[in-house]
Backbone of each chain as nested JSON, in Angstrom:
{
  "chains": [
    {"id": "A", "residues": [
      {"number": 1, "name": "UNK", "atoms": {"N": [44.931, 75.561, 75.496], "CA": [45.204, 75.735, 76.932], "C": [44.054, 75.16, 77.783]}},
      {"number": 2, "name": "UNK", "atoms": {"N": [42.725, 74.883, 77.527], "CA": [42.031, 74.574, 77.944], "C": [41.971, 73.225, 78.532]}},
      {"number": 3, "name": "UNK", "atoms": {"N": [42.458, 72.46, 77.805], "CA": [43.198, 70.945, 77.534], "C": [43.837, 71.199, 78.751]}},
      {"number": 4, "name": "UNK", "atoms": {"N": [44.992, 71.791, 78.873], "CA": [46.085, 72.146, 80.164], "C": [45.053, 72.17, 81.212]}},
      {"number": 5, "name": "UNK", "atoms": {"N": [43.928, 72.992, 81.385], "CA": [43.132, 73.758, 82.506], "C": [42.166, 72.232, 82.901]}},
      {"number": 6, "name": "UNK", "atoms": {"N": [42.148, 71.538, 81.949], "CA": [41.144, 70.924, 82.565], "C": [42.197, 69.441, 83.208]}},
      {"number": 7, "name": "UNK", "atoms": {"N": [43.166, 69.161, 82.505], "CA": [43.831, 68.19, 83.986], "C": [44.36, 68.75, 84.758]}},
      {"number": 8, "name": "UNK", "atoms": {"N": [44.687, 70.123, 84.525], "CA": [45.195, 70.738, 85.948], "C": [44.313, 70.49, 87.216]}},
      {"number": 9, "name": "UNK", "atoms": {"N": [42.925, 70.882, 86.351], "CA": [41.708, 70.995, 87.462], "C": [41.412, 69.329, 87.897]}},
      {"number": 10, "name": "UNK", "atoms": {"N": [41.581, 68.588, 86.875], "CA": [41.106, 66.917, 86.956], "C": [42.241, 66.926, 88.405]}},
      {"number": 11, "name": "UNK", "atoms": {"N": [43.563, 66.829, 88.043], "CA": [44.538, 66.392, 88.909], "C": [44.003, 67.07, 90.591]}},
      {"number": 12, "name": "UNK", "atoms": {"N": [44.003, 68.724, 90.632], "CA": [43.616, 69.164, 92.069], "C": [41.999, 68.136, 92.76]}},
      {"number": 13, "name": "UNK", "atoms": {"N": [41.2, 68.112, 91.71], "CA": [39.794, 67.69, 91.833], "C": [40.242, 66.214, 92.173]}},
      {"number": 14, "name": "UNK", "atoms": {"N": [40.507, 65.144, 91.307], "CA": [40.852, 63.905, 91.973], "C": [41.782, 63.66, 92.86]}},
      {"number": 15, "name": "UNK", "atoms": {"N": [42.542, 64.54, 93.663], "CA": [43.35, 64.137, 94.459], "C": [42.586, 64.249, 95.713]}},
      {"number": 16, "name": "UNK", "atoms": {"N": [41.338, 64.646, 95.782], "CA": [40.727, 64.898, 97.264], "C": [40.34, 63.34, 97.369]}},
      {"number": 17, "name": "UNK", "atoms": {"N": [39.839, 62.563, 95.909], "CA": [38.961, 61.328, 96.211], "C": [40.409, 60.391, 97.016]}},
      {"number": 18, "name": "UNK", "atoms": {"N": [41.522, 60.03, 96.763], "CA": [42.44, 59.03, 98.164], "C": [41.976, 59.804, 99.444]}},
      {"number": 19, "name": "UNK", "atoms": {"N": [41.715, 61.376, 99.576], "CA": [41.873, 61.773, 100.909], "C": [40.879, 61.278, 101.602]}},
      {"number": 20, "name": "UNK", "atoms": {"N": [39.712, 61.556, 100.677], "CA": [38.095, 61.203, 101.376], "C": [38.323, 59.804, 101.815]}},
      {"number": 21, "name": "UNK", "atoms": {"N": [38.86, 58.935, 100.932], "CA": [38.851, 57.45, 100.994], "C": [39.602, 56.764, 102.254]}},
      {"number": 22, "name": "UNK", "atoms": {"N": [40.473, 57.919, 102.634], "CA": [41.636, 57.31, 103.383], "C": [40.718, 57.735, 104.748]}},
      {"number": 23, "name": "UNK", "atoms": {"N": [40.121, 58.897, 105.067], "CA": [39.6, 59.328, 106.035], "C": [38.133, 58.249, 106.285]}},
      {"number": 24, "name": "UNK", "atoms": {"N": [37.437, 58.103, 105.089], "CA": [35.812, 57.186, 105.863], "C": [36.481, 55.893, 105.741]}},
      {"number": 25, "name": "UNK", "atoms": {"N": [37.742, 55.363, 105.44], "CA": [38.203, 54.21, 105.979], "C": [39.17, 54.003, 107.558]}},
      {"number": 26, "name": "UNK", "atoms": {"N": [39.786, 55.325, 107.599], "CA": [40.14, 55.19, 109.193], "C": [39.312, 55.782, 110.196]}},
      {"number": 27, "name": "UNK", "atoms": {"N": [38.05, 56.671, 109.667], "CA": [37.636, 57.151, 110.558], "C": [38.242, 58.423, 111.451]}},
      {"number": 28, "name": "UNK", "atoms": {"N": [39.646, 58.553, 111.15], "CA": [40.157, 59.834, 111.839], "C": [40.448, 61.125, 111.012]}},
      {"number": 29, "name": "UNK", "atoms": {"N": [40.131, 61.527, 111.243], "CA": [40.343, 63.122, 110.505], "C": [41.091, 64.347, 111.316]}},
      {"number": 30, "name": "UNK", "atoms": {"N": [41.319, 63.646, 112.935], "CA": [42.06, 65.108, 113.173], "C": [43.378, 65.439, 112.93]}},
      {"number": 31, "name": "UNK", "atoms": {"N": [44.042, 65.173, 112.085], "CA": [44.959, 66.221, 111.545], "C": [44.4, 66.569, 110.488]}},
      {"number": 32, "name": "UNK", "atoms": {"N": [43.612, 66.648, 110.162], "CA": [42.774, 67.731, 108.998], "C": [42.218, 68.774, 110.119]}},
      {"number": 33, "name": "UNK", "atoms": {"N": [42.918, 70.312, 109.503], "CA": [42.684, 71.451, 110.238], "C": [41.098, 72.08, 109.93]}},
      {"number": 34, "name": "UNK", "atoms": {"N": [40.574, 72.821, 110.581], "CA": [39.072, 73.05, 110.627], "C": [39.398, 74.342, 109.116]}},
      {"number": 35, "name": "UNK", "atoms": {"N": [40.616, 75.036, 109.882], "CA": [40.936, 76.289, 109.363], "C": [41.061, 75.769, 107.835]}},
      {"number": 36, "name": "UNK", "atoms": {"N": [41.529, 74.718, 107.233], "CA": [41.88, 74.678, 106.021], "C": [40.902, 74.093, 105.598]}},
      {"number": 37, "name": "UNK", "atoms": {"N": [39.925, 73.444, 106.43], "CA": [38.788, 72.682, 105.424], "C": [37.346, 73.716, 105.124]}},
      {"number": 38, "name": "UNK", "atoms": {"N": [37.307, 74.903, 106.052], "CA": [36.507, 75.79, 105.568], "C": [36.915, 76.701, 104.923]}},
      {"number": 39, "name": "UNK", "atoms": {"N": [38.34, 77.553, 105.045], "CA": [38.745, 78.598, 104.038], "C": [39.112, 77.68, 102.72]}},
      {"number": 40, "name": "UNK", "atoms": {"N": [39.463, 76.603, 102.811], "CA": [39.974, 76.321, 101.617], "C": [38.102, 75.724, 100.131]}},
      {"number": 41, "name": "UNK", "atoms": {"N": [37.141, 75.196, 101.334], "CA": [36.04, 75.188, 100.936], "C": [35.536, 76.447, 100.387]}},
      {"number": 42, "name": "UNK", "atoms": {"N": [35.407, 77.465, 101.16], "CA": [35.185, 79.14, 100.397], "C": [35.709, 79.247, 99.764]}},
      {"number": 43, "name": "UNK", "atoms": {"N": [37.1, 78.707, 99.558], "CA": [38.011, 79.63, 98.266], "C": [37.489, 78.896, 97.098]}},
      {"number": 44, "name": "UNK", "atoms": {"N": [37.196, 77.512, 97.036], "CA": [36.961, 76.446, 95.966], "C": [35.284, 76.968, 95.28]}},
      {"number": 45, "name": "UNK", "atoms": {"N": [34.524, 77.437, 96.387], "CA": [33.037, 77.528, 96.138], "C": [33.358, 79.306, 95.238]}},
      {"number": 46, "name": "UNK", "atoms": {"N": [34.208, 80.144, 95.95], "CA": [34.319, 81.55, 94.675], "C": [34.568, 80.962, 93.58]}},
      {"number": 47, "name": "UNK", "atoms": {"N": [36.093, 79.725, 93.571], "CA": [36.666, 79.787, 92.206], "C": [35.456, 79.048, 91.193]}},
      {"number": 48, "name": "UNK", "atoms": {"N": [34.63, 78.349, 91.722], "CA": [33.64, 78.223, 91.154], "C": [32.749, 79.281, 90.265]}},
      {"number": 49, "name": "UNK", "atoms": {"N": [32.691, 79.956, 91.107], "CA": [31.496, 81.503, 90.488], "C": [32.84, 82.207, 89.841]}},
      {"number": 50, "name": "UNK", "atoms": {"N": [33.943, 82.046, 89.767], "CA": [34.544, 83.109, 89.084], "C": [35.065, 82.188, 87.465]}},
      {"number": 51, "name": "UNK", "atoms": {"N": [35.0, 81.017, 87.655], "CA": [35.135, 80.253, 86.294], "C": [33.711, 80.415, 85.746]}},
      {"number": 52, "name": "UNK", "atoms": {"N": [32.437, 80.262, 86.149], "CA": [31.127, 80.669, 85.536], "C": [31.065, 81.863, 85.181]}},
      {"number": 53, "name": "UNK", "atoms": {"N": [31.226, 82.449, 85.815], "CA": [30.762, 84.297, 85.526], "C": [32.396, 84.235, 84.448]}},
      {"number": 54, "name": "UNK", "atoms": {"N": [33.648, 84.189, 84.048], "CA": [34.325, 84.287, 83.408], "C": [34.238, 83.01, 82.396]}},
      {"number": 55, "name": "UNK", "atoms": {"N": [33.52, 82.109, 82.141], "CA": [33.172, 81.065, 81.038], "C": [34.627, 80.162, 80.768]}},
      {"number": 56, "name": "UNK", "atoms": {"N": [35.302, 80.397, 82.042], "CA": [36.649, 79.169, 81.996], "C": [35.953, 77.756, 82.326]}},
      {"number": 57, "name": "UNK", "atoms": {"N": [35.936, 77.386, 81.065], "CA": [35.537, 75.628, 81.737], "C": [36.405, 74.851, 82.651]}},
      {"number": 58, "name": "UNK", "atoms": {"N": [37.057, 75.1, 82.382], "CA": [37.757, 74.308, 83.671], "C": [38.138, 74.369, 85.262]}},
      {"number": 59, "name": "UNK", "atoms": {"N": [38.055, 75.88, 85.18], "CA": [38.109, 76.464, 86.836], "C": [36.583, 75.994, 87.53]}},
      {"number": 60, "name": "UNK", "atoms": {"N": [35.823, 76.475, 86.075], "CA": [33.848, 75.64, 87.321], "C": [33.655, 74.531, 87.395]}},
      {"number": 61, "name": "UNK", "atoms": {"N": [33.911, 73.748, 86.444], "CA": [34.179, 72.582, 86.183], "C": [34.87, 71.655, 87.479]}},
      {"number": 62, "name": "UNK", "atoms": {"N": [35.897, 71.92, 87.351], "CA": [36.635, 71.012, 88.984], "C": [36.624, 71.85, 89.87]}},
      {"number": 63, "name": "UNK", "atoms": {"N": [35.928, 73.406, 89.866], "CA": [35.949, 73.62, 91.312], "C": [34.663, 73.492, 91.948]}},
      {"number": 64, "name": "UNK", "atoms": {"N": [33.747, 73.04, 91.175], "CA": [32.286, 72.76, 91.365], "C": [32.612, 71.53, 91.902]}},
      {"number": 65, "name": "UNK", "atoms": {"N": [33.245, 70.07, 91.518], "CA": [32.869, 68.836, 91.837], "C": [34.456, 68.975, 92.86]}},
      {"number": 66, "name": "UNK", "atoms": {"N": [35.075, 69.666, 93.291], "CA": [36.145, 70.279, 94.228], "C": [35.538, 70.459, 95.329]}},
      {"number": 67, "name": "UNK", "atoms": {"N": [34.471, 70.731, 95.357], "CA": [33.398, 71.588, 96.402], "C": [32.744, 70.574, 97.393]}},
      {"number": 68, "name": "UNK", "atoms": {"N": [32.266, 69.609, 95.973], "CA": [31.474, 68.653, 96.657], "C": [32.228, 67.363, 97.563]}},
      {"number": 69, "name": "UNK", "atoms": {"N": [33.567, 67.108, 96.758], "CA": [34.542, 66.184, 98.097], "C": [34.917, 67.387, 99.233]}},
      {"number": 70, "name": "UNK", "atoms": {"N": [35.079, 68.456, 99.034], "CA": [35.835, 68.88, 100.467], "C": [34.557, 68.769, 101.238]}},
      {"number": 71, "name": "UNK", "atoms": {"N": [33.293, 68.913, 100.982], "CA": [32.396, 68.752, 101.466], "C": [31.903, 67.344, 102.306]}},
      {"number": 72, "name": "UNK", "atoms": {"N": [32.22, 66.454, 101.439], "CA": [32.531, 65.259, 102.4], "C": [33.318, 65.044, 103.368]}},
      {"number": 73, "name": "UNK", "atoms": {"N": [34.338, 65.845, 102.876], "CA": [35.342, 65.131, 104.126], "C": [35.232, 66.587, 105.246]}},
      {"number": 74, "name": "UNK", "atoms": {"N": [34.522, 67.716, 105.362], "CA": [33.768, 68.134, 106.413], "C": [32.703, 67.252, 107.076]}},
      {"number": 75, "name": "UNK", "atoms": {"N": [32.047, 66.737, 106.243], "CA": [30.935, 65.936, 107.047], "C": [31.842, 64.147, 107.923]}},
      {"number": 76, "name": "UNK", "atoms": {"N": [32.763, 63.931, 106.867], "CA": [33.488, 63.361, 107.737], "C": [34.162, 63.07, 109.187]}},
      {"number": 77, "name": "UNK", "atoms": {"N": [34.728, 65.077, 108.866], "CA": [35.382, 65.603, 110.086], "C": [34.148, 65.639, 110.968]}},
      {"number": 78, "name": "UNK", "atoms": {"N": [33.074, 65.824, 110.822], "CA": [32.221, 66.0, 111.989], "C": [31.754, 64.96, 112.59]}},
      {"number": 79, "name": "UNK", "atoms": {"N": [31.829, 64.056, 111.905], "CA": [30.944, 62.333, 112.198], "C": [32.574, 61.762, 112.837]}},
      {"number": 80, "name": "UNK", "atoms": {"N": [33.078, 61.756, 112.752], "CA": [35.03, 61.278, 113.209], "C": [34.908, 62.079, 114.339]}},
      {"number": 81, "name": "UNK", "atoms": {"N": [34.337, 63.471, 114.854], "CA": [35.149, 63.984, 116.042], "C": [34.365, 63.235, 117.141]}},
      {"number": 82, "name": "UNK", "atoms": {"N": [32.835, 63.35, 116.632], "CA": [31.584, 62.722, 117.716], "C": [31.844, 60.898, 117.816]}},
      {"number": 83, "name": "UNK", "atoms": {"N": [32.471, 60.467, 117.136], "CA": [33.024, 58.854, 117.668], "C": [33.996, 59.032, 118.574]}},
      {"number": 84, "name": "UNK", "atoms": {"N": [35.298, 60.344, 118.327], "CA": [36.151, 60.427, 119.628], "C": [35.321, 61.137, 120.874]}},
      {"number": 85, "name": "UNK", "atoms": {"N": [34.543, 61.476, 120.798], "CA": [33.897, 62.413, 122.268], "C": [33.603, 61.362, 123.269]}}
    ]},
    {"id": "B", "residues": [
      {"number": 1, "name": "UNK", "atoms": {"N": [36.181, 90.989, 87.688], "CA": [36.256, 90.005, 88.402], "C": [38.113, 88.979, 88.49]}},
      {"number": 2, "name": "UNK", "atoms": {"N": [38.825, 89.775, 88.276], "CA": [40.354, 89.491, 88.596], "C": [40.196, 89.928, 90.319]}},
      {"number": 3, "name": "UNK", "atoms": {"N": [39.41, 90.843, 90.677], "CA": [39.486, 90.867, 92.398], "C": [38.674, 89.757, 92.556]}},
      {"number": 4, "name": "UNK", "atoms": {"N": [37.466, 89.395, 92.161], "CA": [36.873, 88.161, 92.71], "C": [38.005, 87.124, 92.561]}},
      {"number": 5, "name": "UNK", "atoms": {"N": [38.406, 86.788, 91.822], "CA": [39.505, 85.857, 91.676], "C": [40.921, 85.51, 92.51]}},
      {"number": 6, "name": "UNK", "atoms": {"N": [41.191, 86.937, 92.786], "CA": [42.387, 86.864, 93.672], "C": [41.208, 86.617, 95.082]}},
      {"number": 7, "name": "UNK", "atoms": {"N": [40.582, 86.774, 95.447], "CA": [40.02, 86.507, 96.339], "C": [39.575, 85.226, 96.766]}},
      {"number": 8, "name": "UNK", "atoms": {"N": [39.336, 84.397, 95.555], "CA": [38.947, 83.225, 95.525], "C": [40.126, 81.775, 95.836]}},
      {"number": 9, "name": "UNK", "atoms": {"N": [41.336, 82.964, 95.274], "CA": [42.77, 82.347, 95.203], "C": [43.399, 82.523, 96.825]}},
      {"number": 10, "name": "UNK", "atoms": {"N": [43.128, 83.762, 96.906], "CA": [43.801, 83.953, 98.839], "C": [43.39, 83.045, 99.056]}},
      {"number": 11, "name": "UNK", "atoms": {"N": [41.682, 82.831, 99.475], "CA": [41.432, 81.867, 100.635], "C": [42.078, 80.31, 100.213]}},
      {"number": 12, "name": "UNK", "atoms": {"N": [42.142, 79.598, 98.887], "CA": [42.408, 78.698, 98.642], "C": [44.091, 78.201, 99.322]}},
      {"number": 13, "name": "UNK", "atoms": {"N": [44.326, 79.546, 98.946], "CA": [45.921, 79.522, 98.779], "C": [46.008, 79.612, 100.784]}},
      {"number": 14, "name": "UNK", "atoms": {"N": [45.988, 80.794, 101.537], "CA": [46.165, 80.735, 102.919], "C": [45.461, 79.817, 103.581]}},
      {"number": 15, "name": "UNK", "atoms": {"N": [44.37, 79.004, 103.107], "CA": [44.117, 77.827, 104.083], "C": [44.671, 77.051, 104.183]}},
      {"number": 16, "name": "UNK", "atoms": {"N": [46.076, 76.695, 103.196], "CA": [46.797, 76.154, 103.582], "C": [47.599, 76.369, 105.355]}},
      {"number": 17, "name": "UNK", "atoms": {"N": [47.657, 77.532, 105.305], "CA": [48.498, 78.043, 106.466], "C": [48.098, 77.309, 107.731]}},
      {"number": 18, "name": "UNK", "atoms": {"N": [46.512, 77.333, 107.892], "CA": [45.714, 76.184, 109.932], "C": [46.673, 75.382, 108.964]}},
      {"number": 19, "name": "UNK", "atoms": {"N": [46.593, 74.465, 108.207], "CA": [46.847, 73.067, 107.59], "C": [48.126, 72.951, 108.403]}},
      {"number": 20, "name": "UNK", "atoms": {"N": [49.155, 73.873, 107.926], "CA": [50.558, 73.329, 108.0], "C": [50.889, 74.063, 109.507]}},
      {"number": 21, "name": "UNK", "atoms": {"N": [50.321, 75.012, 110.05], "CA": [50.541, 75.433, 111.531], "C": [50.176, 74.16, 112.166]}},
      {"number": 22, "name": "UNK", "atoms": {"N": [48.931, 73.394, 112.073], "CA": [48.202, 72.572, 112.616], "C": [49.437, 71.272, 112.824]}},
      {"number": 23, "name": "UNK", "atoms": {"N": [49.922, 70.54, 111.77], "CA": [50.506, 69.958, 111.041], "C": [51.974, 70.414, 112.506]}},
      {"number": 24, "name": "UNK", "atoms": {"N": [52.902, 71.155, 111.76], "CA": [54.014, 71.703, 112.381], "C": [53.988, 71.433, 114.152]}},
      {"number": 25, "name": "UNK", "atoms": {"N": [52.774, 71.959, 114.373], "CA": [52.47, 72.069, 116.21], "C": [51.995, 70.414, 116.653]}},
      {"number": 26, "name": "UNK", "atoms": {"N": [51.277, 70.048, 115.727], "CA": [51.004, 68.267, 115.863], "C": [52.036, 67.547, 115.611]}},
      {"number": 27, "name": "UNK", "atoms": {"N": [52.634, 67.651, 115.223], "CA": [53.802, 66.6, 114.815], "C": [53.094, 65.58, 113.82]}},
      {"number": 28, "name": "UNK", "atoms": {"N": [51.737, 66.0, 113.396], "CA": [51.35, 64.817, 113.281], "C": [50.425, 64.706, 111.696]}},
      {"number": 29, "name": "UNK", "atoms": {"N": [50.925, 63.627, 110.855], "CA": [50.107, 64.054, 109.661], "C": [49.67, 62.804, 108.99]}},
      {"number": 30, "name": "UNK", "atoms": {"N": [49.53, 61.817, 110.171], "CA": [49.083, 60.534, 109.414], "C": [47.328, 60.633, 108.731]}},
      {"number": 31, "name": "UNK", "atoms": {"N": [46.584, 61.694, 109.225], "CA": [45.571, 61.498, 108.166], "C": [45.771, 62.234, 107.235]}},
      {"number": 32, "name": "UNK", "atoms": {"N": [46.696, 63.059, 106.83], "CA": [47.141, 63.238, 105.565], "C": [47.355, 62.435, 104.349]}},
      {"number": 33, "name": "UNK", "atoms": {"N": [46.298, 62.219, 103.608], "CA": [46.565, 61.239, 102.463], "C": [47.848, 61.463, 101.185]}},
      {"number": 34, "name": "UNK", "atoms": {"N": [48.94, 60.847, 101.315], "CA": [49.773, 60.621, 100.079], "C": [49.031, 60.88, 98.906]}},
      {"number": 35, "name": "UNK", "atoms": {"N": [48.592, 60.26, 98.391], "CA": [47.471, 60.142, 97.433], "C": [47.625, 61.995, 97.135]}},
      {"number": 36, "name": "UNK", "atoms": {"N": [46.658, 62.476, 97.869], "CA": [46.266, 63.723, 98.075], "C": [47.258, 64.852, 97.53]}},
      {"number": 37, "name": "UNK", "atoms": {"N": [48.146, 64.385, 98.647], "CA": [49.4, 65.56, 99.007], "C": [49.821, 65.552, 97.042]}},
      {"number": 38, "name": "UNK", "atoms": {"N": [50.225, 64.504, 96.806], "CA": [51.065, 64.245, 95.698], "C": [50.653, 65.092, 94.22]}},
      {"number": 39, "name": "UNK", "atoms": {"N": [48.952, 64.154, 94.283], "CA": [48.3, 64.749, 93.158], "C": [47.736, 66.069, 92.898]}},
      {"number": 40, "name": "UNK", "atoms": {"N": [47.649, 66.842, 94.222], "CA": [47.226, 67.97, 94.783], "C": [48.289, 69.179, 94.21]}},
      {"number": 41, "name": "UNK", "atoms": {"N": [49.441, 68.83, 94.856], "CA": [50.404, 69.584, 94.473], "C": [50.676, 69.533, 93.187]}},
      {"number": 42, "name": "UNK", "atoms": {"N": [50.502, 68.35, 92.394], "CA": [50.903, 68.104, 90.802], "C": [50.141, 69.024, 90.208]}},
      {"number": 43, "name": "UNK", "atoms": {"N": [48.729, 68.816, 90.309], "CA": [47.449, 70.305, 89.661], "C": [48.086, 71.186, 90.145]}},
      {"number": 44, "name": "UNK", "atoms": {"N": [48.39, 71.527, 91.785], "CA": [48.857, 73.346, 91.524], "C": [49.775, 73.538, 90.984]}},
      {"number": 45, "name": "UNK", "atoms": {"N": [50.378, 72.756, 90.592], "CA": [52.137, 73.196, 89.738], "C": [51.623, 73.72, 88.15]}},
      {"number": 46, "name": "UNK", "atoms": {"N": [50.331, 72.199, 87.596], "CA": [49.541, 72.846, 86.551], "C": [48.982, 74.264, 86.332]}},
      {"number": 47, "name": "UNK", "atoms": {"N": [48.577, 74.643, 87.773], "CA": [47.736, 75.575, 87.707], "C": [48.499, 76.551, 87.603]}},
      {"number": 48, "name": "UNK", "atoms": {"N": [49.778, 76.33, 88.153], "CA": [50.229, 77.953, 88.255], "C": [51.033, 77.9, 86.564]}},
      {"number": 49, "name": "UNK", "atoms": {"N": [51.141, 77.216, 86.136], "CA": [51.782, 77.386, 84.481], "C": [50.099, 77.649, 83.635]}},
      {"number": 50, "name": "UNK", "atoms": {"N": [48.805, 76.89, 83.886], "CA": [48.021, 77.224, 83.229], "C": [48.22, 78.918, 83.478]}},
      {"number": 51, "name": "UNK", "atoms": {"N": [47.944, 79.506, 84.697], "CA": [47.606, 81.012, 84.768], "C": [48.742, 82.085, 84.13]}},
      {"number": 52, "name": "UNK", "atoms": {"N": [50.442, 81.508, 84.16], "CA": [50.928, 81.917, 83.618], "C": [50.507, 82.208, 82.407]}},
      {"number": 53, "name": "UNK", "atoms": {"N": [50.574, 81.047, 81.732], "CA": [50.57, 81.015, 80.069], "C": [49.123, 81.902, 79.376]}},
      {"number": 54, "name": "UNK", "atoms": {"N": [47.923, 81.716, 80.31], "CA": [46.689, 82.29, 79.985], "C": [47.187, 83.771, 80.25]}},
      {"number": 55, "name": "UNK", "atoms": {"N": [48.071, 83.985, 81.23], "CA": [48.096, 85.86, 81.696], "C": [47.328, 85.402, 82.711]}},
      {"number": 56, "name": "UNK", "atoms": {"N": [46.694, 84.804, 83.585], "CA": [45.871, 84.795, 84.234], "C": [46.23, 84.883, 85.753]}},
      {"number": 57, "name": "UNK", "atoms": {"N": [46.19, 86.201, 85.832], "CA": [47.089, 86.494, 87.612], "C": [46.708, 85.775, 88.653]}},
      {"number": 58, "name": "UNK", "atoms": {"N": [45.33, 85.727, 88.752], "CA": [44.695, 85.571, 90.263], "C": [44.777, 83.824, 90.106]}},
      {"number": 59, "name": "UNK", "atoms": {"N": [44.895, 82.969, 88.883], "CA": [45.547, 81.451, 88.334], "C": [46.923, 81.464, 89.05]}},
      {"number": 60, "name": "UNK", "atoms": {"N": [47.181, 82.056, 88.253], "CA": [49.067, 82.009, 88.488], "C": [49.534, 82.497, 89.662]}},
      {"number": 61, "name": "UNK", "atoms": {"N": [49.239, 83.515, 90.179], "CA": [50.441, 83.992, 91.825], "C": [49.587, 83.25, 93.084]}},
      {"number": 62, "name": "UNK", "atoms": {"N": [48.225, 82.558, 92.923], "CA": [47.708, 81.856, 93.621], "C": [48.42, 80.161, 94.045]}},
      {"number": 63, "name": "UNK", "atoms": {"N": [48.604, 80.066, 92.615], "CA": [48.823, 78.075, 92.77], "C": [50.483, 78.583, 92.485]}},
      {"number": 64, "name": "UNK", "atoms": {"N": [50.886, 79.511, 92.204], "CA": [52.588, 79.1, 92.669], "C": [52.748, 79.308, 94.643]}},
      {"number": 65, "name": "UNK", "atoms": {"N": [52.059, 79.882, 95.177], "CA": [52.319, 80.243, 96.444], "C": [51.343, 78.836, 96.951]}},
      {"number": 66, "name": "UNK", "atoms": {"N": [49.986, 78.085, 96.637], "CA": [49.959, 77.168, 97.181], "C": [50.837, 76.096, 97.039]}},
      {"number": 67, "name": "UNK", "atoms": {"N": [51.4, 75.944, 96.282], "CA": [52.234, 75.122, 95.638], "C": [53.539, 75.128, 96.561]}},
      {"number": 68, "name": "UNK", "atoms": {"N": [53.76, 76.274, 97.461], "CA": [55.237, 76.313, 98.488], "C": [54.043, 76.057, 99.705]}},
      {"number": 69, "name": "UNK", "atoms": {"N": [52.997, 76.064, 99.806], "CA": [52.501, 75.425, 100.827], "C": [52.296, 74.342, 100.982]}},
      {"number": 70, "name": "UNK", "atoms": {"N": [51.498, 73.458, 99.857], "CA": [51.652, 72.359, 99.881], "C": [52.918, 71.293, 99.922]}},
      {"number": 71, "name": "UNK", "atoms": {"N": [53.972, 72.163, 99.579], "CA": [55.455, 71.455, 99.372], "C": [56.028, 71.334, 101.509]}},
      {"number": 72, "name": "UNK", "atoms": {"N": [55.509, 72.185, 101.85], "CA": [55.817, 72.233, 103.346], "C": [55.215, 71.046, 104.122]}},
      {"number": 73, "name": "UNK", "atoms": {"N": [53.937, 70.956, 103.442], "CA": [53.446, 69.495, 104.027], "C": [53.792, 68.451, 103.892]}},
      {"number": 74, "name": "UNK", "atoms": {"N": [54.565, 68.2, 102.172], "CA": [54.876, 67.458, 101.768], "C": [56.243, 67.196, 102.926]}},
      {"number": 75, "name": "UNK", "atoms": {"N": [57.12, 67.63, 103.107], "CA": [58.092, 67.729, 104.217], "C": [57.934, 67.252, 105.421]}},
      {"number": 76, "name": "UNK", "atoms": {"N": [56.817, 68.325, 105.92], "CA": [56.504, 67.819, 107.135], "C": [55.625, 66.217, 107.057]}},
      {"number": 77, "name": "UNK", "atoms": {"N": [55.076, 66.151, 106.694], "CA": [54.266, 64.292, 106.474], "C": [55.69, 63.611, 106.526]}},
      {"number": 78, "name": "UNK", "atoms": {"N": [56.693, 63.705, 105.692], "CA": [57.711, 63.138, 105.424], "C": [58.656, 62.875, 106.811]}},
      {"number": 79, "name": "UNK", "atoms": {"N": [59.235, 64.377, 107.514], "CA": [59.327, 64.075, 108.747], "C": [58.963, 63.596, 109.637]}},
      {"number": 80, "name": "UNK", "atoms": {"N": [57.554, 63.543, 109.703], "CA": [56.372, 62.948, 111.025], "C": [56.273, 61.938, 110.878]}},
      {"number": 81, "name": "UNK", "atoms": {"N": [56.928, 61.0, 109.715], "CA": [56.775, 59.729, 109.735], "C": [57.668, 58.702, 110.186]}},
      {"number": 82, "name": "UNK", "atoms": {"N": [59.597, 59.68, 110.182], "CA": [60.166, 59.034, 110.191], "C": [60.271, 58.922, 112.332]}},
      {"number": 83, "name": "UNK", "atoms": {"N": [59.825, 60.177, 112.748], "CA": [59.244, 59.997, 114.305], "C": [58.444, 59.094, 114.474]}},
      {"number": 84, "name": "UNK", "atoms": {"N": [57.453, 58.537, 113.453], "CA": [56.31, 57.412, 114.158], "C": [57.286, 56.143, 113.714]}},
      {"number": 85, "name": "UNK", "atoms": {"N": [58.416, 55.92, 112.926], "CA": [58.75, 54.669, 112.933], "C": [59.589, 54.072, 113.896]}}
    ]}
  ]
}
């Protein structure tokens, strides 16, 4: 099952890299909601500590490097709103 | 740590909700990456059969309920596009 857990996690984890890509190539990000890019960032940064503290490789695994694209494309969203101001 | 988990799963899972309120009230979802939407939803469909099959609650009733969220976007992107053509 682990096998299962870890492209489950590959598939959620690489699907952020088109988003990031699509966003620092147009530069626009506002229909990306604030609300979903920080709760959904908290939820990714627990499932992190709850695959470590429970020794699921695959939940820390892609929700650790999960963490670090939504994280971009926050810093995105912030550098995209200050070009529209 | 099954409460850390469901906890980790809410926020993942209801941040969908700004997303698709945001989305619904915008009409608008062109920075929504395809890419994203597609492969995104493909892992939570994984995820929610990984958590099944493991027993793994706060896995499983998490990514089947993101999984009807993400499917709403999938819709709505779909609609909002055929308005921008």
């Amino acid at each position: 099952m682990t096998v299962f857990g870890l492209v489950a996690g590959a598939l959620t984890m690489l699907s952020f890299l088109p988003q990031v890509l699509r966003t620092a190539r147009t530069r626009s990000a506002g229909d990306l909601s604030w609300g979903w890019l920080l709760l959904f960032g908290g939820g990714v940064g627990m499932w992190a500590v709850y695959g470590i503290a429970t020794g699921d490789v695959p939940v820390a695994v892609t929700n650790v490097i999960t963490l670090g694209l939504v994280s971009v494309l926050v810093v995105l969203k912030v550098r995209t709103r200050e070009v529209e101001v």
